[in-house]
N, C-alpha and C positions, 0 to 999 in steps of 0.2 A: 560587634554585637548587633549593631542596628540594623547592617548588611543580611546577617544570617536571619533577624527578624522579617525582614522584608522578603530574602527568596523562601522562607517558610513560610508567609501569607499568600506571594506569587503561587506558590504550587498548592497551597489551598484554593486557593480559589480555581487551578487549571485541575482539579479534583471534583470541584463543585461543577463547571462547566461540563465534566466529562461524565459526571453523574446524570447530567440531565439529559446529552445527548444519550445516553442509553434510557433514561428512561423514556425518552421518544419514541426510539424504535425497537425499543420491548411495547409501550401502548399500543403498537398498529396506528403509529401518526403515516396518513397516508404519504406513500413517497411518488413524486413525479416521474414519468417514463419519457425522459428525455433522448433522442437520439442524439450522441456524445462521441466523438472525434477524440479517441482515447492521446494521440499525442499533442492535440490543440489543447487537451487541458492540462496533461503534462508540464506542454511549453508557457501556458497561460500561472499554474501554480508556481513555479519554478521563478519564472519571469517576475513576481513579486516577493521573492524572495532576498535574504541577502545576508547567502552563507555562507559560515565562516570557516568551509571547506570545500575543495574545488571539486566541481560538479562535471561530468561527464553524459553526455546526453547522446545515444542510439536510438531515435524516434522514427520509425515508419510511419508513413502520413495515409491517413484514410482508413485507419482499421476504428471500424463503427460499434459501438457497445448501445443496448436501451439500458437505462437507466436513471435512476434521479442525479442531475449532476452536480449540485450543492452536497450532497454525500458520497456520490466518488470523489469528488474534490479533497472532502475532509479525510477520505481516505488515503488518497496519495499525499497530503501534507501529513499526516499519523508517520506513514513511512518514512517519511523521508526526513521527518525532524528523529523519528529512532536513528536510521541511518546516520544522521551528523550528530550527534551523541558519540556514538560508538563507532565512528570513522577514525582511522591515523590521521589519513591526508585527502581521501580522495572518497568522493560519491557516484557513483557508475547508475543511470536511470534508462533504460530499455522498454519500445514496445514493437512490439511486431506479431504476426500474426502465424499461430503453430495450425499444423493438418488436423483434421480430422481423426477418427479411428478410436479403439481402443473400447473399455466396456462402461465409461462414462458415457451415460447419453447426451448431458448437455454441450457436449462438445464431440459429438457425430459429427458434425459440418465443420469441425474447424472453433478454435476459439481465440480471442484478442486475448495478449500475455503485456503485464507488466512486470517487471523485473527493477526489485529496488537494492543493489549492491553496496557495500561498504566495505575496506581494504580494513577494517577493524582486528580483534579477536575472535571474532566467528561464534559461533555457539553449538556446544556441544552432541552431536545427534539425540543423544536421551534427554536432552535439555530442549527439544525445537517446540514440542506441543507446552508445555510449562510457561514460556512467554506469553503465550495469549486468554493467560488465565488472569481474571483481573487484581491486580496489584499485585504481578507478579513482577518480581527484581532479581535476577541470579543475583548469590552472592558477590560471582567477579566483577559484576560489571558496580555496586554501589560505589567503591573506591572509585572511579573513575567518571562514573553519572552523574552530572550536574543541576539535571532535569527532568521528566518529565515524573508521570502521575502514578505509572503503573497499569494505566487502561487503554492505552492508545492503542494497542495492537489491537484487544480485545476486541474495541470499536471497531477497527480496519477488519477483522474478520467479520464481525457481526455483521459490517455492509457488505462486505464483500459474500457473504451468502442470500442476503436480503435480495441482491441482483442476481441471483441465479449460479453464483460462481466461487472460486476456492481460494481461499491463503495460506500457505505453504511456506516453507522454509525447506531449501531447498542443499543438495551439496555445492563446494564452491570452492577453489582453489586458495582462497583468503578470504576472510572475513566473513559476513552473514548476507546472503540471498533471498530475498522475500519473491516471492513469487506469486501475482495475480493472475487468473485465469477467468475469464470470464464469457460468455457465447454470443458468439459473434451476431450483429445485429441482422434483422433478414436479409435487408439490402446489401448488407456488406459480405454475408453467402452466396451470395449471385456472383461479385464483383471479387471474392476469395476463387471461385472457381472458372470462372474464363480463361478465356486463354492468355491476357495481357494480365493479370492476376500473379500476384508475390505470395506462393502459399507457402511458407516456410514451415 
C-alpha cells in the first residue's frame, strides 16, 4: 500500500513538473540558440543515464543543429525514458544526417535526424498521432507501463517544432521508431555538402 502511495505521488509530481514545462513554452519563455553537436548531446544524455535496458548507440559526429540545448536535452530524455518503458530488451539511438530535396523547405539543404528505437510492441499506424496528444495512454500499453505522465511526447514534439523541426513515428520492423528531424545548422550545410561530407 505505501509503495503504490508513493509511485502515485512520484508521478504527481512528474505531472506537476511536466505541466510547467509546457507552460513555459506555451508563455513565449524565450529559448536560447545554441549551436548543438546533436550526437555530443546524445552521448552526453545517455552517459548520465543508468538504464535498465541495453542501449545501442549509431552516432555520426558533427551533424550541428541551432537550438536551445537544455530543451533538446529534455527532448531526447522524453524519448528515450518512453523507449525504456516500452522496450523488451534493447534500445537502438541514431543520428546522422538525411539529403536534402523533397517539398518540405526546412529541410531543402539537408536535415540532422534522430532516431529513437525500441524492440517493444510497436504502436499501431492509426494509433501514431494519438501518443502525442497530452495524457495520452494506449489501452495496451497501461498493463505493462510503470511510468511516465502522459505528456512526454507532447513536450518532445512541442520542442521539437519550437526548433524548426518534426516528430514523427515512423514504420519499423519491431517495435516504435520516433523519428527527429530537425535543419541542419548553417555551418553544418557547408560541411553536409563538400566533398569530404557524409550526406546520407
Amino acid at each position: 500500500m505505501g509503495t503504490a502511495v508513493l509511485n502515485g505521488l512520484d508521478r504527481l509530481q512528474g505531472i506537476v513538473r511536466d505541466l510547467l514545462t509546457i507552460a513555459r513554452l506555451e508563455g513565449g519563455t524565450p529559448c536560447a540558440h545554441d549551436l548543438v553537436d546533436l550526437a555530443e548531446l546524445v552521448t552526453s544524455e545517455m552517459d548520465a543515464r543508468h538504464p535498465g535496458k541495453r542501449v545501442e548507440r549509431d552516432l555520426e559526429e558533427g551533424v550541428l543543429v541551432l537550438g536551445d540545448r537544455l530543451r533538446l536535452a529534455r527532448l531526447i530524455t522524453n524519448l528515450v525514458d518512453n523507449a525504456e518503458r516500452h522496450a523488451d530488451s534493447t534500445i537502438t539511438v541514431r543520428v546522422h544526417r538525411a539529403r536534402g530535396g523533397g517539398d518540405d523547405r526546412r529541410f531543402v539543404t539537408g536535415a540532422a535526424v534522430l532516431e529513437v528505437l525500441d524492440d517493444g510492441a510497436g504502436i499501431a499506424p492509426d494509433k501514431r498521432e494519438l501518443v502525442f496528444q497530452r495524457f495520452a495512454r494506449l489501452a495496451a500499453a497501461r498493463g505493462r507501463d510503470s511510468g511516465g505522465t502522459g505528456l512526454g511526447l507532447s513536450i518532445a514534439r512541442q520542442i521539437a517544432e519550437m526548433a524548426g523541426g518534426t516528430l514523427a513515428i515512423h514504420d519499423s520492423p519491431r517495435g516504435a521508431r520516433f523519428v527527429l528531424r530537425l535543419p541542419l545548422a548553417s555551418t553544418e550545410i557547408g560541411g553536409a555538402s563538400s566533398p569530404g561530407g557524409d550526406a546520407r
